[in-house]
N, C-alpha and C positions, 0 to 999 in steps of 0.2 A: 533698569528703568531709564529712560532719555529723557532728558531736560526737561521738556511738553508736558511729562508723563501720559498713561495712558489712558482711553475712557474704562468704566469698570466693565466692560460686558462688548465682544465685538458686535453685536446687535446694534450698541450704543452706538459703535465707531464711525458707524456707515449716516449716521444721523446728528444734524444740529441738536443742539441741548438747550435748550431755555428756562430758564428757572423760576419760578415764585420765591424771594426772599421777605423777610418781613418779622416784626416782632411776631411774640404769642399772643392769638386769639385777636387776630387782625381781619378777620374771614379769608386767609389764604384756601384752607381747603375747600371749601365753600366758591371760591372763584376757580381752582384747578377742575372740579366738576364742570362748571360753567363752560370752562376752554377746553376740557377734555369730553365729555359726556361720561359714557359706564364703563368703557374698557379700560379697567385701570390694573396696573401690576404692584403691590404693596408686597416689601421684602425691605430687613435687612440691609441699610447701603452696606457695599462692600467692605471690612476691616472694620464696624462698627456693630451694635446693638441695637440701633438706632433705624425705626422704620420708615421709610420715605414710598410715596406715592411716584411712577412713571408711567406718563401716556403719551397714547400720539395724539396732537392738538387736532380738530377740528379745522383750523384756519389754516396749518400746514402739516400737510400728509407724512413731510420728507423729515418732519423736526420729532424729537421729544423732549416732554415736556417733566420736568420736575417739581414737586411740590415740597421742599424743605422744611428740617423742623423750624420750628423758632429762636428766632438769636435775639441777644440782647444787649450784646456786644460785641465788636472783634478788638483784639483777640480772642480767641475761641477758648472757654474754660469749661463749659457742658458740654455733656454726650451729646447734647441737642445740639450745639453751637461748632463742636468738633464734627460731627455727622457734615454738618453744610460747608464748613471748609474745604473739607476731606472733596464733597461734591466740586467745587469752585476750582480748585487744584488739579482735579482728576477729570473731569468732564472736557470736552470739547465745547465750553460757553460761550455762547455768541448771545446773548440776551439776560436779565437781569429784568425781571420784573418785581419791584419793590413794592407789596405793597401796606400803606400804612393805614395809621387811625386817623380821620379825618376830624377830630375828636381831641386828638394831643399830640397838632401841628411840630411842636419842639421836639417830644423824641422820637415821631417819626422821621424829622432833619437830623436828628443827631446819627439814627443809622444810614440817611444817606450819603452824610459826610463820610462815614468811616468806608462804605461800600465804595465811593468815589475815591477813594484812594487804589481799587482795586484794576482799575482800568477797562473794565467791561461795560459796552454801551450798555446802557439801562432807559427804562418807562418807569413811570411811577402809575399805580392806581390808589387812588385816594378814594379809600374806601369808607362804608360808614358813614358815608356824606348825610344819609336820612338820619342820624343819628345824631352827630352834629350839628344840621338844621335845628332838629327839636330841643336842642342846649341853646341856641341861640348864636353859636359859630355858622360862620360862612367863610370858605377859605377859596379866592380867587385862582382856580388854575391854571388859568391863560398867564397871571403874572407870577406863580410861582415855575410856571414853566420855561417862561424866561429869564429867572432869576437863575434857575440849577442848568439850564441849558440842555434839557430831556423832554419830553411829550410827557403830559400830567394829564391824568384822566380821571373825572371824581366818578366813581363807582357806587352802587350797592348789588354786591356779589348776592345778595338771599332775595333779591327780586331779578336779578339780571339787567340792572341798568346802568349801563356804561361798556357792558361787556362789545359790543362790534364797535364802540370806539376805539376801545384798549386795541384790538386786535390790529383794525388799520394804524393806533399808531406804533406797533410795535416797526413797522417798514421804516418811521424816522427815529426810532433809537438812538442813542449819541451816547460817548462818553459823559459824564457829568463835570460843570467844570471844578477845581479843586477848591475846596469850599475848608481843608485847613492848611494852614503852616505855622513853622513850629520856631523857638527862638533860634538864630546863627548857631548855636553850637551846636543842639540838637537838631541843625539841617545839614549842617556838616557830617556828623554821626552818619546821618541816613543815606547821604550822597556816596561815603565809604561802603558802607553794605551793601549798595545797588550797584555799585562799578565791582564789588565782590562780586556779586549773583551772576551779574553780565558776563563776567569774563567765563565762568563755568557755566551759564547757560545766554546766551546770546537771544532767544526765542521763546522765554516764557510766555506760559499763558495770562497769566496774570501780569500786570505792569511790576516791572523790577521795583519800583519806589513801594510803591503796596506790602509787596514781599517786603523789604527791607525794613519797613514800619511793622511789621506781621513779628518779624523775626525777632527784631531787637525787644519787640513788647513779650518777644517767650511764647508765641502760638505752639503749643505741641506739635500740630497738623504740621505748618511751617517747617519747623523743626526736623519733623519726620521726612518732609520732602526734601530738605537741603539737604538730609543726611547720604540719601539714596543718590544724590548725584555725584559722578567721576568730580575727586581732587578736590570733596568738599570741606577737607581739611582746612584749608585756608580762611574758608567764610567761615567756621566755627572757630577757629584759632582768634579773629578779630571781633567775633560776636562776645567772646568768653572776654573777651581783655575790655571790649567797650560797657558790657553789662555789669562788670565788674563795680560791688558799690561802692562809692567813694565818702569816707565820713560815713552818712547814716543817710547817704543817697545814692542813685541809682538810674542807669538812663533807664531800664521801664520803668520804674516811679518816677520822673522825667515826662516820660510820651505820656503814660496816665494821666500824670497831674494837667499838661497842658493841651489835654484832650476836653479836661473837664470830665471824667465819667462818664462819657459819654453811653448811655442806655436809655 
């Protein structure tokens, strides 16, 4: 397997890959309908047990479109949350459609943070908006969209409204700007593991820092992918020595802690 790794399916290969990411019971699948209509393919991702939705979008003939299970955090510790890694690492992703609870603004930013460490331009749909309203929330998306530096579109996926916004603005997608950092030592830590990855793979798909934060925090998925690359002795030789806990601490109790839990 090469650096890149590779999409799970050559059907795949020949096609962009877009995702829906989002906690559980956000109406992701409920919006993958909306973008995809009926022809949908439900299996298995690859190496998993774990069933994922793939269509070709409506909006782009040449893309396909994934519908992820549910995360709640990265690192990835469910079958659910290891399925969509396993996707992010394997796919050829060019897009990252996040979408959240318009309903409970904070942990839908808390999984944007952790996504924005991954380096894949993203859209946010802010979903639930009618839901929201009748709570008595109003969440400005003009100034949260300039706050994360992505297109934010308030959505309700189960009447179809916001849907042909999202889709025009998936064309200004952007990286997200980096929304954490962590104290000097534990930046240093991460600086180490990312010139590790770099030097055995020069062209991830995912941004080196992302990985390096993935890694040190103990992602299985991670894990499994550093293992598969040429002379990944080295990065596991220094992950082993820096995870290493010291006293009754730990750099991933470390990134944890100064994550805040983030879920």
């Amino acid at each position: 397997m090469d650096c890149a790794t590779s999409p799970s399916s050559a059907a795949a290969a020949a096609l962009r890959t877009l995702a829906l990411v989002g906690h559980p019971n956000v109406g992701k699948s409920v919006l993958f309908h909306r973008l995809t209509g009926t022809y949908v393919t439900v299996s298995n991702y690859p190496g998993t047990t774990v069933e994922v939705s793939r269509a070709t979008p409506r909006f782009d003939r040449e893309a396909s479109l994934l519908d992820t299970p549910g995360v709640l955090a990265l690192p990835s510790r469910s079958d659910d949350e290891r399925a969509t890694m396993r996707a992010l690492l394997h796919e050829d992703m060019r897009t990252l459609i996040q979408v959240g609870d318009a309903k409970n603004l904070r942990r839908t930013l808390n999984l944007t943070a952790l996504l924005a460490e991954l380096g894949v331009p993203m859209v946010m749909a802010l979903n639930m908006t009618d839901e929201a309203k009748a709570r008595g929330v109003t969440v400005d998306a003009e100034a949260l969209s300039e706050a994360l530096g992505v297109p934010v579109v308030a959505t309700v996926a189960t009447g179809g409204e916001g849907v042909s916004a999202l889709t025009e603005a998936l064309q200004r997608a952007a990286v997200p700007a980096p929304l954490l950092r962590y104290d000097p030592v534990l930046e240093r830590d991460i600086a180490r593991v990312e010139q590790l990855i770099l030097a055995q793979c020069p062209h991830p798909r995912l941004a080196a820092r992302g990985l390096a934060i993935l890694a040190i925090g103990r992602d299985p998925e991670v894990e499994a992918w550093l293992a598969a690359q040429a002379n990944s002795e080295t990065v596991r030789a220094a992950l082993a020595e820096l995870t290493a806990p010291i006293g009754r601490d730990s750099l991933p109790a470390r990134l944890a802690r100064e994550r805040g839990g983030a879920a």
